[in-house]
N, C-alpha and C positions, 0 to 999 in steps of 0.2 A: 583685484586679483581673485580668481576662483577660490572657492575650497578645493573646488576635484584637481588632480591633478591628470589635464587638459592635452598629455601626450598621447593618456592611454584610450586608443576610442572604446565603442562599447558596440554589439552585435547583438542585438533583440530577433528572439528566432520563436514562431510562432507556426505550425504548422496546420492548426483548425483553421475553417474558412469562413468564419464567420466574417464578413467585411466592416462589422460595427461594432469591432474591439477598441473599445473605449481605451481599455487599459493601455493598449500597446501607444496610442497618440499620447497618454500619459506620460509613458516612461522617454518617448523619444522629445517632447517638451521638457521633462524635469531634468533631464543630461543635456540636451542642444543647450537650454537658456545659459546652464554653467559653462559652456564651450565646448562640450565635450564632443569628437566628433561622432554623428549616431548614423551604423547600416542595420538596414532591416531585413531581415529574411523571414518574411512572410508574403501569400496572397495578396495583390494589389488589386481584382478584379471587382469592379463597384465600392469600392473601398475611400474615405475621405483622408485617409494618412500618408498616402504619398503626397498630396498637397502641403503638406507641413514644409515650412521653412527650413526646420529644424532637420529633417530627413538628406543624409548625405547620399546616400544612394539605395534601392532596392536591390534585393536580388531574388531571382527564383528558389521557391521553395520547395524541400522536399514534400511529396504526395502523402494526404492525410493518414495512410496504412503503409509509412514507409515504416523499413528495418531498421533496426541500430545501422549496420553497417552502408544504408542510404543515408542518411542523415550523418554521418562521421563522412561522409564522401561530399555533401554540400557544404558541411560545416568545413573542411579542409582547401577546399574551392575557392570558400570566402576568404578566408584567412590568407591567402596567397594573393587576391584584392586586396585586400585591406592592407599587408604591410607589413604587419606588427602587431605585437603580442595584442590582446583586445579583451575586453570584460563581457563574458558572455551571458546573455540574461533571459533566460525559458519564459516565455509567458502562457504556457498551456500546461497542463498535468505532462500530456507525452512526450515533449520536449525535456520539462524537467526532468522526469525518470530518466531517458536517454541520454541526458546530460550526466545524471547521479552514475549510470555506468560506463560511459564512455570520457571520464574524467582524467584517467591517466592518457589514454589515446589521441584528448585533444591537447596534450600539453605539449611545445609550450607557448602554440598559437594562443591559449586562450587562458584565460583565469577565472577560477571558480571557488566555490567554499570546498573547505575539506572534511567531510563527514564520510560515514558507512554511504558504499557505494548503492545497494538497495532500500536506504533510506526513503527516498522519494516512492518510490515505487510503494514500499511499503503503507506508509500513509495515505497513498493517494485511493489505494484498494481498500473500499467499504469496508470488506468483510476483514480485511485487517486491521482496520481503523478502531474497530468492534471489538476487538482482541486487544489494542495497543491501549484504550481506555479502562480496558477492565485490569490490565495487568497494573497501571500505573495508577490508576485509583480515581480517574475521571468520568463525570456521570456522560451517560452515553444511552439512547432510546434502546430498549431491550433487541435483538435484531436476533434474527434466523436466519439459516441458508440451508433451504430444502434441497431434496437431492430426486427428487421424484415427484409429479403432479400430485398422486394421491399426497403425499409430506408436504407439499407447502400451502394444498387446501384444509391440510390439517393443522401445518401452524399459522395458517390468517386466523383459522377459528380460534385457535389458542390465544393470538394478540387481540383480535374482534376488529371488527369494522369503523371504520376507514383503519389502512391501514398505507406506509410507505411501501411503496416494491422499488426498488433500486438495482440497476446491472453492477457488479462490484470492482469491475474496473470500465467507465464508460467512455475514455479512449478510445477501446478497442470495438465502438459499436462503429458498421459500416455507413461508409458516405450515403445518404440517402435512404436508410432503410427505416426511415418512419420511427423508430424505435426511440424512446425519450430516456435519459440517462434515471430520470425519476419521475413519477407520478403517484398523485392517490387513487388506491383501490377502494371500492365497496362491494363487491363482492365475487363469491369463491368463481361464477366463471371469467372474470377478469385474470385471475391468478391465473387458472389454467392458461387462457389467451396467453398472458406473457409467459408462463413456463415453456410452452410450445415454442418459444422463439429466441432458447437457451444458446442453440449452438451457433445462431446465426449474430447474435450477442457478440460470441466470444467468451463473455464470464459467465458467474452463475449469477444467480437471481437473487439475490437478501429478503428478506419482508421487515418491516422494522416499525414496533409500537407508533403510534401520530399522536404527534405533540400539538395542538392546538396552534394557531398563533394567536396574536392579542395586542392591545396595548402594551409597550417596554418591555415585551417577549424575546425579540430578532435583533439579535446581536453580535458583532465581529469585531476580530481583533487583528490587525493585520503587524508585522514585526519584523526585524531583523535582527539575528542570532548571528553577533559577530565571532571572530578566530574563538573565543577565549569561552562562549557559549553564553554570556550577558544578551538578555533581547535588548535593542535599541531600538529608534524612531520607533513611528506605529504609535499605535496605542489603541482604544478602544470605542465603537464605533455604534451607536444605533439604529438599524435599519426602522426608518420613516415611512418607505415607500418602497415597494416593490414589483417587479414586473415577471411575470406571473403575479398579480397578487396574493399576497402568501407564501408563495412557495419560488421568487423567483429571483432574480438580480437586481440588487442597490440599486433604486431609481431613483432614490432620493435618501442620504444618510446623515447624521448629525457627530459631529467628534462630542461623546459624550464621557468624562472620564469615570471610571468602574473598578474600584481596586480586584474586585472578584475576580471579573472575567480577564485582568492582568497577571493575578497571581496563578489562577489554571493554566494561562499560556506559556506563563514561564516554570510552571512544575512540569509541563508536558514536552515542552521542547528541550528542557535541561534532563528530564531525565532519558532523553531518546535520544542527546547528544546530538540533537541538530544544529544544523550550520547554514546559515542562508536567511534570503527573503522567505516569510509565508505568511498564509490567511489563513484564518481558520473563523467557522461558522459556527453560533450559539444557537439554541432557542429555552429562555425559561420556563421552566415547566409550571403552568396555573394556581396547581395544587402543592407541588412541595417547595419553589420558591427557587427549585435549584439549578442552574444553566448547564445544560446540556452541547457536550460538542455534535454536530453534526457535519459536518466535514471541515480536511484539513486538506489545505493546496498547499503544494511546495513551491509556490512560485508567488508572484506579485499578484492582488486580487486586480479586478478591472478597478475599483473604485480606492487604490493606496494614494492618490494623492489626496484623497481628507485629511489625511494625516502629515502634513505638510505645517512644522512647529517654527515657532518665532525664530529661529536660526535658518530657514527654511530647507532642513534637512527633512528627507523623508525616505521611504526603505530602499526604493532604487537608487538614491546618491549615498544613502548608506553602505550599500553592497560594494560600490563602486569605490568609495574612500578605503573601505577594508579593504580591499582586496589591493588596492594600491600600495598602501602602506601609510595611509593617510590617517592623523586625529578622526574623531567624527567631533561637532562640536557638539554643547549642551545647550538644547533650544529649550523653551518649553513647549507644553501641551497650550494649543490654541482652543478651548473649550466653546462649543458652539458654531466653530467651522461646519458649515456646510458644502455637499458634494450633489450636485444634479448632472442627471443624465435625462439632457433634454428633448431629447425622442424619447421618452418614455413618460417624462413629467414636463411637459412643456409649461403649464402652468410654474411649478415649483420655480422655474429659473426664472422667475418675473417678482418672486418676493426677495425682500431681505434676508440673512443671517446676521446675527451677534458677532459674530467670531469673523462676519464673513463667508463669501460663496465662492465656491470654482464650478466652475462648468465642462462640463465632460467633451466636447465638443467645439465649441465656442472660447478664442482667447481674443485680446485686443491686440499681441503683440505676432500673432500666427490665426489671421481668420480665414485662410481659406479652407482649410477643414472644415470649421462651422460652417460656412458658405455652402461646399459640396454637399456636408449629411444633409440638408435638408433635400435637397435635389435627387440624391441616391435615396435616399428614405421615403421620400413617396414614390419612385420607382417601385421600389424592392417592396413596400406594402399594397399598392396596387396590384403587382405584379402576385400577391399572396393572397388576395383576396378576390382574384377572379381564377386562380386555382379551388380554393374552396368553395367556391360559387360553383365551378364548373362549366361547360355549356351548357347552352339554351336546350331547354327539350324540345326537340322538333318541334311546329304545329301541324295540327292535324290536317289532313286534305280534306280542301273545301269538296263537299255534296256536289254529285252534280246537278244544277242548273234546269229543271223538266224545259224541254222544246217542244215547239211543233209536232218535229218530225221527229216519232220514236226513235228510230234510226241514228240520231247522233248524239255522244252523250258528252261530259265537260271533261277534258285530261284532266287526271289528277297531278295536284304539285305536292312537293315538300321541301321544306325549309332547313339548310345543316348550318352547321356553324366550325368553326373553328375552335379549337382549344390551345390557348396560351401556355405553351410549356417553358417559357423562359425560369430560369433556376434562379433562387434568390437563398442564402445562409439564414438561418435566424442567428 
């Protein structure tokens, strides 16, 4: 017999295009294995998760810059598919927010946690994030938000070099406009560079002190903050491996347990009164010893099912038993679990763990997901790599040729080439 209980299905809505959302194949294994039935409403285009066994049906998604009131119009659609009430579960910042406000509007097709309706929102924007730590007493990298080129060349030099530049809500950055949600700066005309590119943003621009990384620096803690505001499943997490290096997504993480970075998480979310799945990002500072949040998602991280405890509960069957009306049961922490994402550490997934390994991509009971990432992944990185190669530069025309007869001299040629504009998501 399940834990879940297996009437109520569940609706994973995801509106970023990224096609090698780990997380979303997570959530739609960790409810299909219980029985739970799983629709998805996201992007399938080069995508290895509609192969999933576990996938009841797809449906078209709302457009990356849709409104609230698009996205209540898709989400209403579905729900008239589907039948019956259903557990809806955001897996992107914008979704989440748009869920956090359009919570009474989707009811009572759907089920959700009941918190402040601009909660998500508000955590998910940097520049309030900045605010939400300092009021509540969590250490947090010093940040600015300039209001003028000359002011934000004047607060890099104030933080110094290298420093973070971050859009403060990076949702709202346009499909395709080249522009990175975060980067490091070294210098003041890099700032200007991104200041100049405030409006086409959407947000403002933050600058924020750089914390080093290191050795047992990179840290997360992913949760779920049932009715009553107790965090369950989750727990706390060491990033191993990253992609960016340094600065990028769980390529490889170990469940390592941390009373610290537990006891932050739950001062933070009990006193904001949050309700729901979330993630939230550490890094330890070198010098004072002390873990700093650097961001908080309101939704499931790609990499929650590390956190998959001897009862094998973990936050997305968590959410799903709440909100049912179900126990959650008392697992423990599996210590030494590991999580690869093996397009990113292909190596990693060929060692051992302690605790144990899952694979982001790759299961024995649903392979053809594994099967297609590799096939879509070196599409999609070829396809990346002779964008930034570029075309060939012409060769020059060959000299002509001295004859005989002055009179005739060699056509000149020249050589074009093509440029591969095929579109691929990072």
């Amino acid at each position: 017999m399940s834990l879940l209980d297996i009437r109520v299905p569940a609706v994973l809505l995801r509106i970023d295009r990224n096609p090698f959302h780990h997380g979303t194949l997570g959530a739609v294994r960790s409810l299909g294995r219980a029985g739970v039935e799983v629709h998805v409403v996201a992007d399938s285009t080069g995508s290895p998760v509609p192969r999933s066994r576990y996938v009841r049906r797809m449906h078209p998604p709302p457009p990356p810059e849709a409104t609230g009131d698009e996205i209540l119009a898709v989400l209403r659609r579905v729900a008239e598919q589907v039948g019956r009430p259903a557990v809806l579960i955001p897996l992107d910042d914008a979704t989440a927010i748009a869920a956090g406000r359009l919570r009474e509007d989707l009811a009572p097709g759907y089920l959700l946690p009941e918190m402040p309706a601009t909660l998500p929102e508000r955590v998910a924007d940097k520049a309030e994030l900045a605010a939400v730590c300092a009021a509540v007493g969590i250490p947090h990298p010093e940040t600015l938000v300039p209001d003028s080129p000359a002011r934000a060349v004047a607060d890099a030099e104030r933080l110094g070099f290298p420093l973070v530049a971050k859009w403060s809500r990076p949702w709202l950055l346009p499909p395709g406009s080249g522009l990175r949600s975060t980067q490091l700066v070294h210098n003041a005309d890099q700032i200007r560079e991104l200041y100049a590119h405030t409006a086409e943003a959407g947000s403002p621009l933050l600058l924020q002190s750089y914390l080093p990384p290191g050795e047992d620096r990179d840290w997360f803690f992913h949760g779920y903050a049932d009715r009553s505001g107790t965090v369950r499943a989750g727990g706390a997490g060491r990033k191993r491996l990253s992609w960016p290096r340094g600065a990028g997504l769980t390529a490889v993480g170990h469940w390592t347990p941390n009373s610290e970075v537990c006891a932050l998480a739950e001062r933070l979310t009990g006193e904001l009164g949050y309700r729901g799945v979330f993630d939230l990002d550490f890094r330890r500072c070198g010098t004072t010893g002390r873990y700093h949040l650097l961001d908080f998602n309101p939704r499931p991280g790609a990499q929650f099912r590390l956190f998959a405890d001897s009862a094998g509960l973990d936050v997305v069957r968590a959410l799903h038993l709440d909100l049912t009306g179900r126990p959650l049961p008392d697992g423990d922490p599996v210590a030494g679990r590991s999580f690869v994402v093996e397009n990113y550490a292909p190596f990693a997934a060929l060692r051992t763990a302690p605790g144990g390994r899952e694979l982001a991509w790759y299961a024995g009971d649903d392979p053809r997901p594994g099967r297609a990432m590799w096939a879509l992944w070196a599409r999609h990185v070829s396809g990346r790599l002779r964008r930034r190669l570029g075309p060939p530069a012409p060769l020059p025309a060959p000299r002509p040729t001295p004859r005989a007869a002055p009179s005739s001299r060699t056509a000149e040629t020249s050589l074009t080439s093509r440029t591969d504009n095929e579109k691929a998501s990072s």
